[in-house]
C-alpha positions in Angstrom: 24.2 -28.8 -4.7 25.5 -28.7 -8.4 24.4 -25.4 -10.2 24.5 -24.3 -13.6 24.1 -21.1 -15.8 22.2 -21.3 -18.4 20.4 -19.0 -21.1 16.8 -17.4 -20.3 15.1 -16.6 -23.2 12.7 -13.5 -22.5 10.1 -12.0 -24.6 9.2 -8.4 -24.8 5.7 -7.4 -26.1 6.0 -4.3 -28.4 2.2 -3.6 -27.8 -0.9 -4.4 -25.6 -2.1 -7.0 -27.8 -0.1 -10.3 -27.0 -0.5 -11.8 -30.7 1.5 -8.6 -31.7 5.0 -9.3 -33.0 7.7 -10.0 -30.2 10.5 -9.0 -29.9 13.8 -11.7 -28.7 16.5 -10.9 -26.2 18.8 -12.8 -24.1 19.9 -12.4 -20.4 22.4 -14.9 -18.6 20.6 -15.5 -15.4 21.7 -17.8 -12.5 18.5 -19.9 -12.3 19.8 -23.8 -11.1 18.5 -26.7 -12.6 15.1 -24.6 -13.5 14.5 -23.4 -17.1 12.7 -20.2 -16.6 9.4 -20.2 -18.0 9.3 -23.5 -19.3 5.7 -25.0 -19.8 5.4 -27.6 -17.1 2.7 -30.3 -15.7 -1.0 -29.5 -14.7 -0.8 -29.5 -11.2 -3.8 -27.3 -10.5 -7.1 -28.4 -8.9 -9.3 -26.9 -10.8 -12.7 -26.3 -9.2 -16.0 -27.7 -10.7 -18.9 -25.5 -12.2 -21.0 -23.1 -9.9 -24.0 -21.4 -10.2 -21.7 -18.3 -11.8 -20.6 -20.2 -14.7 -22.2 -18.3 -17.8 -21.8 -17.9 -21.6 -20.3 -14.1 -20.3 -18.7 -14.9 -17.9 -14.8 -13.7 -17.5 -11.4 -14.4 -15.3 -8.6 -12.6 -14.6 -5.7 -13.6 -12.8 -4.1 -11.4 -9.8 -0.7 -11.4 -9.3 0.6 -9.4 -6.1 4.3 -8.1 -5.7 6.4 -10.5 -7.9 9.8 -9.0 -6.8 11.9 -11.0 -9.2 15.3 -12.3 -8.4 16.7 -13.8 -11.4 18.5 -16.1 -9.2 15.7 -17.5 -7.5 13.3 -18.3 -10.2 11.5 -21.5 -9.5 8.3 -20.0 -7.4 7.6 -18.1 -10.4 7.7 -21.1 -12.6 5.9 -23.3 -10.4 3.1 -20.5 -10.3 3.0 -19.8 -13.9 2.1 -24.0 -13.5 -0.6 -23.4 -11.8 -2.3 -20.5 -13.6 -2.0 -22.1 -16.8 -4.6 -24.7 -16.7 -6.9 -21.9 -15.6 -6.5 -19.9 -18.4 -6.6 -22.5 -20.6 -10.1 -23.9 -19.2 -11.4 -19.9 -19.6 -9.8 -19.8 -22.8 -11.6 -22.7 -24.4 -14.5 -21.6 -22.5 -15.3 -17.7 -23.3 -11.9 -16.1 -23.9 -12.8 -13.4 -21.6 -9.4 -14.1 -19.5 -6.5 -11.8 -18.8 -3.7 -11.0 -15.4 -3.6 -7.7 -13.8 0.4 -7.8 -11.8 0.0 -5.2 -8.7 3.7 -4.2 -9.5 7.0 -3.8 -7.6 8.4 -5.8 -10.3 11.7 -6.8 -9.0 13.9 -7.1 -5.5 15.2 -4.3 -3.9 18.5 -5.7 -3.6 21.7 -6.3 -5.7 21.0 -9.8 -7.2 24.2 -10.0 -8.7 22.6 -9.5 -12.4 25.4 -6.1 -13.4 28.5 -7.6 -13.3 30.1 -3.4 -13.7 27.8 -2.9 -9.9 28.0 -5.6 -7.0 25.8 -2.2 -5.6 23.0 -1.6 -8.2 19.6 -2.7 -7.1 17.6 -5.0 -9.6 14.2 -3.0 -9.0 13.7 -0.8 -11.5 16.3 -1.5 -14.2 16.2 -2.6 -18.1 16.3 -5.9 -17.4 14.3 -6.4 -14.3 10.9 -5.0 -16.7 12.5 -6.9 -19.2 12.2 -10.2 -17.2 8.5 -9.3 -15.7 7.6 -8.7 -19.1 9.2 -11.8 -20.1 7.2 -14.0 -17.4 3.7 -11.7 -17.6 3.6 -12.5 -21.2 4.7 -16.2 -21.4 1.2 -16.9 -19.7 -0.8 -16.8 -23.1 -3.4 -14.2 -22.4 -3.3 -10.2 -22.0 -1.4 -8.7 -19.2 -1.6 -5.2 -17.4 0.6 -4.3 -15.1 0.3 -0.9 -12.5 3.4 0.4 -10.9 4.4 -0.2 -7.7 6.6 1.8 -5.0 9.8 0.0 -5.9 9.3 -0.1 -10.0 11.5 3.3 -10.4 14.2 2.3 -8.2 16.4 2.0 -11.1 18.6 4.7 -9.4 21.9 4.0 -11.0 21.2 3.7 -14.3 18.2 6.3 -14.5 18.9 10.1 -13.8 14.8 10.9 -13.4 11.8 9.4 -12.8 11.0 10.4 -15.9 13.6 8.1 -17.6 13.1 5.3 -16.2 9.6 5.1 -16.6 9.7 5.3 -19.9 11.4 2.5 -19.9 9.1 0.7 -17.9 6.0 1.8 -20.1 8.1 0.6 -23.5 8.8 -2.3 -21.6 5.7 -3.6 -21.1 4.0 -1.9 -24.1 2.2 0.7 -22.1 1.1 4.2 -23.2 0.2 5.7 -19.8 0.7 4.5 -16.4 -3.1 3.9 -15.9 -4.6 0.9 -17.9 -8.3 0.3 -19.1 -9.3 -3.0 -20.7 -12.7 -4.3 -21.1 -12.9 -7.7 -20.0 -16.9 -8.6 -20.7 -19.7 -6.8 -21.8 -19.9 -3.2 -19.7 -17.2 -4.8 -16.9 -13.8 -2.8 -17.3 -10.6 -4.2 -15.9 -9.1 -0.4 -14.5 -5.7 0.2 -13.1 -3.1 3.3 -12.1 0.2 3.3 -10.8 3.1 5.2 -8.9 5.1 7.7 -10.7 7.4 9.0 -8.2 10.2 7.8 -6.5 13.4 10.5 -6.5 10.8 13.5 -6.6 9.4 12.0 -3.6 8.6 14.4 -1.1 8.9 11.7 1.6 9.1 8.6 1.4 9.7 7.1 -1.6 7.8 4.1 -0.8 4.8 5.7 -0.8 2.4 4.8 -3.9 2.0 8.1 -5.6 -1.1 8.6 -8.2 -0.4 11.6 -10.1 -3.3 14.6 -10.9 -3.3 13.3 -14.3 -4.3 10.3 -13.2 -6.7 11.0 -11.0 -8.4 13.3 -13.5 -8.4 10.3 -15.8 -10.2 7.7 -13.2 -12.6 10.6 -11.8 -13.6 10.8 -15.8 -13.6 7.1 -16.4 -16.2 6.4 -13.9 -18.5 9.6 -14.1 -19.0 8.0 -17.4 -19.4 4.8 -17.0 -22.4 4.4 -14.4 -23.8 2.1 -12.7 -27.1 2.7 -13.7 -26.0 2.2 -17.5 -25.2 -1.3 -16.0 -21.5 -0.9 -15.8 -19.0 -2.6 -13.7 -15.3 -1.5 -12.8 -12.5 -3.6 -11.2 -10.2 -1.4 -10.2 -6.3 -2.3 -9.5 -3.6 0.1 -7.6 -0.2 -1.4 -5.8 -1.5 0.1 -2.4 -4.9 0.3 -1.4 -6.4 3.7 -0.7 -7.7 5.1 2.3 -11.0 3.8 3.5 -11.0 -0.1 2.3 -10.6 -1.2 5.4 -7.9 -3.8 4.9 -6.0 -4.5 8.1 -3.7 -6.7 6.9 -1.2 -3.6 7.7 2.9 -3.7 9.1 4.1 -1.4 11.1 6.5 0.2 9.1 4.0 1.0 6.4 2.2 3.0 9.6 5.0 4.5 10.7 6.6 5.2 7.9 3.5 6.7 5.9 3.2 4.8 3.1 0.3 2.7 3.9 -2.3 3.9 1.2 -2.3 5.8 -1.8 -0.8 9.2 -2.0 -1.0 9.0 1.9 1.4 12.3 2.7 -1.4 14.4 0.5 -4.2 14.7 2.7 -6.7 15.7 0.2 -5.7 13.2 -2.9 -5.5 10.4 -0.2 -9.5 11.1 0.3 -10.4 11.4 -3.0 -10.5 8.0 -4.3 -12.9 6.8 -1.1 -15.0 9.5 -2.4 -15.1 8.3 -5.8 -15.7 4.7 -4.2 -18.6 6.3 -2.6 -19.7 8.5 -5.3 -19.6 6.0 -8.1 -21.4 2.7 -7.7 -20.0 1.1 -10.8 -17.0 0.6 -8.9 -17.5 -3.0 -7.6 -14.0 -4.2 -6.5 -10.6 -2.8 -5.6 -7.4 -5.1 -5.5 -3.7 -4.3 -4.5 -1.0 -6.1 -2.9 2.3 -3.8 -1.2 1.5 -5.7 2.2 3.0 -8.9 1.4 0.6 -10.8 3.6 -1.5 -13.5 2.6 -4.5 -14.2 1.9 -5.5 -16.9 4.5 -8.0 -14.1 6.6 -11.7 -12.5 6.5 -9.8 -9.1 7.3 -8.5 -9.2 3.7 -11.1 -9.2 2.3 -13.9 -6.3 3.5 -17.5 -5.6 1.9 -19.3 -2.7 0.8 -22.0 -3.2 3.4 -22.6 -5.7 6.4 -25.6 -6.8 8.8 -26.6 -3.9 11.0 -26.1 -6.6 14.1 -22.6 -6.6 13.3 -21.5 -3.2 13.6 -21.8 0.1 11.7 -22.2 0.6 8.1 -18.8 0.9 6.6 -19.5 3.6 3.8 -17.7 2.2 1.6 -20.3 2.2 -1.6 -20.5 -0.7 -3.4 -17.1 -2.0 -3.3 -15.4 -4.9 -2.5 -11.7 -4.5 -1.2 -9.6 -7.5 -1.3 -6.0 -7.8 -0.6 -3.1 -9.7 -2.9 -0.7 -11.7 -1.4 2.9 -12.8 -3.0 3.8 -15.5 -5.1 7.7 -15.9 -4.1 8.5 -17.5 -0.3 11.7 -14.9 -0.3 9.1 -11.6 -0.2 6.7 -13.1 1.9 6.0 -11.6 5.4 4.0 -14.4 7.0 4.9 -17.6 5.0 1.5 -17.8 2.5 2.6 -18.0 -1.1 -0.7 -17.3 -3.1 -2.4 -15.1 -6.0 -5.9 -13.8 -6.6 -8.3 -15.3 -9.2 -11.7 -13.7 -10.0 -14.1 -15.7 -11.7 -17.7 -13.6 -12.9 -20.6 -12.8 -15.0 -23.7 -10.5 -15.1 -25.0 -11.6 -11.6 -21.9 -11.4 -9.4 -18.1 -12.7 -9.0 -16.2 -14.6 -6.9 -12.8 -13.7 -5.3 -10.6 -16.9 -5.1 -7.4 -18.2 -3.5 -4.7 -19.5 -6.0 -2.6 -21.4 -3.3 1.0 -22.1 -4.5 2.1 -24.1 -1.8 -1.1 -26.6 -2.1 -0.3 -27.1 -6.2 -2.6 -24.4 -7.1 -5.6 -25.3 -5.4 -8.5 -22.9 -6.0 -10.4 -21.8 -3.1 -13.1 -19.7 -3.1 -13.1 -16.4 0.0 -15.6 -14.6 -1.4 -19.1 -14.8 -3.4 -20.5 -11.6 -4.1 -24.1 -11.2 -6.1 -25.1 -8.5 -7.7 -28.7 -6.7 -6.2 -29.3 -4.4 -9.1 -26.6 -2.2 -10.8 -26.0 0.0 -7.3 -25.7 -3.0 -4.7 -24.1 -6.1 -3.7 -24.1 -8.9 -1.3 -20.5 -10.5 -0.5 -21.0 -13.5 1.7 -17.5 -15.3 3.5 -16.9 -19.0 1.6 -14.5 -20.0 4.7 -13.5 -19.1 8.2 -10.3 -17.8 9.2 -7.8 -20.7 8.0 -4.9 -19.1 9.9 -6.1 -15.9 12.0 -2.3 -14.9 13.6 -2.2 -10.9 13.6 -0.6 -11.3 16.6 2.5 -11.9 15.6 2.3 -8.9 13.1 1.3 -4.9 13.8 -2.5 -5.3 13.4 -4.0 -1.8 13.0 -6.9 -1.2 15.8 -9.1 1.1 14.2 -11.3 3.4 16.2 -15.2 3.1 15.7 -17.1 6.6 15.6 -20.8 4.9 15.3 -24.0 5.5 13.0 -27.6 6.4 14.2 -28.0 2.7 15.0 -25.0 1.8 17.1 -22.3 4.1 19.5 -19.2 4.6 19.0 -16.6 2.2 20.2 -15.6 1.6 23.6 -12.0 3.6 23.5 -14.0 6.6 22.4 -12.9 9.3 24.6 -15.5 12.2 25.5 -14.2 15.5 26.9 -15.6 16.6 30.5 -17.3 19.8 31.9 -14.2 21.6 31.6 -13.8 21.0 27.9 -10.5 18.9 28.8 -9.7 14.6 28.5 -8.0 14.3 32.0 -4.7 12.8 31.7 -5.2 8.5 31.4 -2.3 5.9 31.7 -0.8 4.5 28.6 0.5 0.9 28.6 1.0 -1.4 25.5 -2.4 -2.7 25.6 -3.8 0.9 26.1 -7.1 1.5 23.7 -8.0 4.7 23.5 -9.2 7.6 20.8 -11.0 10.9 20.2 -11.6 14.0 17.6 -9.7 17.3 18.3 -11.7 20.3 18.4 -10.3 21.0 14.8 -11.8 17.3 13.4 -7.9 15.6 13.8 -8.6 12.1 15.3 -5.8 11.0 17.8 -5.6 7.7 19.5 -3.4 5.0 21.0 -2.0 2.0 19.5 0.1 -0.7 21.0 1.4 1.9 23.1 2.1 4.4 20.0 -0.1 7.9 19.8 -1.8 7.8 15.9 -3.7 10.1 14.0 -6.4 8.9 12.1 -7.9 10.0 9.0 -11.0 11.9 10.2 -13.1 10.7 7.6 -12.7 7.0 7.3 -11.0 6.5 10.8 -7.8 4.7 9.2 -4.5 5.0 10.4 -2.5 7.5 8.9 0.9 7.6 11.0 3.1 7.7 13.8 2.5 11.1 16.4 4.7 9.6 19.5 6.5 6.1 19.7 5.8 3.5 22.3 9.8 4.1 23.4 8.6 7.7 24.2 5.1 7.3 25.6 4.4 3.9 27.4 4.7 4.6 31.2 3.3 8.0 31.0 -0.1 9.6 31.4 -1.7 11.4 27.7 -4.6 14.6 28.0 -6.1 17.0 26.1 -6.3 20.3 27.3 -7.6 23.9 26.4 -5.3 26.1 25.1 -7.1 28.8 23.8 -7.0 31.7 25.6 -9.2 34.8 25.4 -7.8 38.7 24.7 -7.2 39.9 28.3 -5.6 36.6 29.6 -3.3 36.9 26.3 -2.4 41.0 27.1 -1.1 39.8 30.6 0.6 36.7 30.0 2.5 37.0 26.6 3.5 40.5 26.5 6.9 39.6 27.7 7.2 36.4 25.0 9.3 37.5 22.8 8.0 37.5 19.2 4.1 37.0 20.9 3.3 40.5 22.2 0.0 40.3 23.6 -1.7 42.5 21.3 -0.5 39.7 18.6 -1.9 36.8 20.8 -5.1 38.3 21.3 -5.6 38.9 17.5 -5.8 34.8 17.3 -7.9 33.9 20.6 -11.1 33.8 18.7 -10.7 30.2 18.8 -11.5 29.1 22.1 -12.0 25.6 21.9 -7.4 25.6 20.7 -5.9 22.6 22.5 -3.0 20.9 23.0 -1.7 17.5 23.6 0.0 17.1 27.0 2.4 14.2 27.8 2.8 13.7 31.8 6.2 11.6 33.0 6.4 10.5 36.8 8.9 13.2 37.2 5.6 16.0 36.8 7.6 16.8 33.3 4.7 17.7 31.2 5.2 17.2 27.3 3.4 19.3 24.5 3.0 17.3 21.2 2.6 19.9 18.5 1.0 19.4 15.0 2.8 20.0 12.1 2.3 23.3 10.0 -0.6 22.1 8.1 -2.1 21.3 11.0 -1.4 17.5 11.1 0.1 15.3 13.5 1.7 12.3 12.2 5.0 12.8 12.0 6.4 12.6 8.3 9.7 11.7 9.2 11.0 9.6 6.6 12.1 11.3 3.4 13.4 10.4 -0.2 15.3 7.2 -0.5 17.4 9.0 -3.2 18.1 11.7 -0.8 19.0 8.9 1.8 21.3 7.3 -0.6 23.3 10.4 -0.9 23.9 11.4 2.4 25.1 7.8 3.1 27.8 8.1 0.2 28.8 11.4 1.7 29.5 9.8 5.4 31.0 6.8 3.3 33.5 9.8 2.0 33.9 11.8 4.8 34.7 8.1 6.7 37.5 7.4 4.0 38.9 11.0 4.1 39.2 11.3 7.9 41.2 7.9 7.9 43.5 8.9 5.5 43.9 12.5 7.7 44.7 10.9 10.9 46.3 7.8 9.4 43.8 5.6 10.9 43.9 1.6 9.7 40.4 1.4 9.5 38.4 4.1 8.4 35.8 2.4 10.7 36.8 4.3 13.7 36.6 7.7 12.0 33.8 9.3 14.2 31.7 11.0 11.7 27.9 12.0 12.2 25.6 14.2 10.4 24.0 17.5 10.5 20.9 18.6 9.3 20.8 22.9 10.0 20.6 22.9 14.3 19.8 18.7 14.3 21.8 16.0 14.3 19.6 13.6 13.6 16.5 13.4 11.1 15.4 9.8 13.1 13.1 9.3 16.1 9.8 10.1 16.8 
């Protein structure tokens, strides 16, 4: 297939307002026979008036993880086709219109844009928020944007997380990392954004809210209240603890970056809290999952019939989930984008599907009952229910006054202990610790959940390690006389020292049983925890990979090998040789 270079043409807004001067700049971009951003056809189906359509009404467009490759352009062109007309429509109509993007800007991956770096990843760099600032703004109408796990990943040509975003606020002409727009009368478009990624303590993927901005948001709605008649759509890259979205991969699970600030157990609760607190708060979108859009589970509500389960606590909120707009970043072939179309007595939460030209569907209506409730109601069945070929997150069920906890619920017997059960892969099982840690098993992996919302925090023990074995809970605290006899020859746990901590008598441990009779302790962590936080700083991973890379090179050249290949070289961390497994 012929292809050709040609000249992109990208404009940079120098402030929030998109009638502001702009500012020109040129990037050479591979892009085939596509001119990016190039006004093109209506081939949306635009849906007819509904019984929402108002004088105050308003729209905004959702745009999940973009992930621009300047190479691959024409998805993003052909959906910039398809949210055109919209806006236009809501243009003529009320003006209220604007996009919110759910950030990770760019691909994660060396997209041949740095001719000096066939290494240097485009997420993260000058010209990657140069281009999404480009494409964002080219739409016609006011864009926000909130930072994503990958939108500091500009690692080789930013020293800090502090340089680089910078960048990415003057970029997109941002002050803060947080956004606050009003869209219509008393109905706020609100958003907040990662600002770590090298001063991760774990995983850099993980969407980190900072204090400052969680000071800001507590503020933002303790003043703007629900009973004053105010409404907040709020937008974050990950969703936080307690939306019940399940639309979850394993490695977000495993790898503890599932929800906001998830590693900091006490931030990760706090925006459910607000959620539950603060009434005004009516939706919550975010994309990082790269699944579509195409299932009820992606979308959850505030409240549900008592004769389908438990209330969900989860105020007066509605959580949706984004999907992508690209094919290359999707994880389950959907290619689609949110739209929200409301007014005074409710919204709707619409499909924008890019590989049907931009039809408009409608998942969700959801009407207002005063200023501190609201009905959401499903617009279609399940139009491709296939978790089953992904890592869909069972989550335990503890219950209200009206209906019992699930059936995996484990309860404890006479002696205070959960015998010792089988674990397969189909294994469902859960219960609370004495010390409110929830525990549980999931396709064959041990979990902990949050003990508050029951979600799925992290990885305790892998399927590899577990399956085929028997789990328990046992007691472990022991009382002063039984501590005198037994530890006093422990070195470092003199009796007298053991007995000074038995007050506790309800202490437990975890036991793992093998067919062998090898019996397995799974210890929490320090803080008292149990998922294991195993996956640290990307920047810190980079490094130690360039030393081996080194060390690979060196050893060849010392024992004149022809390829430094088959230099045997591992890693130490301290007494370990590895930092992997489970």
């Amino acid at each position: 297939k012929e292809q050709h270079y040609r000249l992109a043409l990208f404009y940079i807004r120098d402030s929030l307002d998109i009638q502001s001067t702009m500012r020109l700049v040129t990037a050479v971009i591979f892009i085939g026979h596509v001119a990016a951003f190039a006004p093109s056809a209506n081939r949306s189906s635009l849906r007819p008036v509904t019984h929402l359509n108002s004088a105050d009404e308003f729209v905004v467009g959702v745009l999940g993880d973009l992930h621009i490759d300047p190479r691959k352009m024409e998805d993003y062109e052909t959906g910039k086709s398809h949210f055109m007309p919209i806006f236009e429509e809501a243009k003529e109509k009320h003006g209220n219109v604007a996009i919110v993007s759910l950030g990770d800007l760019g691909e994660s991956k060396n997209c041949d844009h740095n001719p000096e770096s066939d290494s240097e990843l485009f997420a993260g760099t000058s010209m990657c928020h140069e281009m999404a600032a480009g494409f964002l703004g080219s739409m016609g109408v006011p864009y926000d944007v909130v930072g994503g796990n990958h939108d500091l990943e500009g690692l080789d040509e930013f020293e800090t997380d502090k340089e680089n975003l910078e960048v990415y606020l003057k970029a997109h002409g941002k002050e803060t990392p947080q956004f606050c727009r009003q869209i219509a009368e008393k109905t706020l478009l609100v958003g907040m954004g990662s600002t770590l990624f090298r001063d991760a303590k774990f995983t850099s993927h993980e969407v980190t809210i900072d204090q400052q901005q969680i000071d800001w948001f507590e503020n933002l709605v303790s003043t703007h209240k629900a009973e004053d008649g105010w409404k907040i759509f709020v937008f974050s890259h990950a969703p936080p603890n307690g939306s019940g979205l399940r639309v979850l991969q394993e490695n977000h699970v495993v790898n503890g970056c599932c929800w906001l600030n998830h590693s900091n157990e006490e931030q990760c609760q706090k925006f459910i809290n607000l959620v539950r607190e603060h009434r005004s708060i009516k939706a919550w979108f975010s994309g990082h999952f790269h699944l579509g859009q195409d299932y009820q589970d992606s979308i959850t509500f505030p409240t549900i019939d008592p004769k389908d389960g438990p209330y969900p606590n989860r105020g007066s909120c509605v959580f949706a989930q984004t999907s992508v707009m690209r094919a290359g970043t999707s994880r389950d072939g959907r290619q689609q984008s949110r739209l929200i179309r409301g007014n005074k007595d409710g919204f709707e939460i619409c499909t924008v599907d890019h590989q049907k030209d931009g039809k408009v569907r409608v998942d969700a209506t959801i009407s207002y009952r005063g200023d501190t409730n609201e009905v959401g109601i499903y617009a279609h069945e399940d139009e491709a229910y296939e978790h089953d070929k992904y890592f869909k997150v069972y989550q335990p069920c503890a219950g209200d006054k009206l209906h019992p906890p699930d059936d995996g619920f484990k309860r404890y017997d006479v002696d205070g202990n959960i015998p010792p059960f089988d674990v397969d892969q189909d294994t469902i099982a859960w219960w609370y610790m004495s010390c409110g840690r929830a525990l549980g098993m999931l396709n064959g992996n041990l979990i902990e959940y949050d003990s508050s919302t029951l979600a799925p925090l992290g990885l305790v023990v892998g399927a590899d390690e577990l399956v085929g074995k028997k789990v328990g809970v046992i007691n472990s605290g022991l009382d002063a006389d039984t501590c005198i006899m037994m530890m006093d020859d422990e070195e470092g746990m003199e009796g007298a020292d053991c007995a000074s901590l038995a007050g506790d008598t309800r202490e437990q441990a975890v036991v793992m049983l093998d067919k062998t009779g090898l019996v397995t302790v799974v210890q929490p962590n320090e803080d008292g925890s149990y998922w294991r936080k195993i996956v640290r700083n990307k920047m810190v991973r980079m490094k130690e990979v360039r030393r081996v890379q080194a060390a690979k090179m060196w050893a060849a050249e010392l024992m004149e090998l022809e390829d430094e290949g088959e230099a045997n070289v591992v890693s130490s961390w301290g007494p370990y040789m590895t930092t992997s497994g489970t």
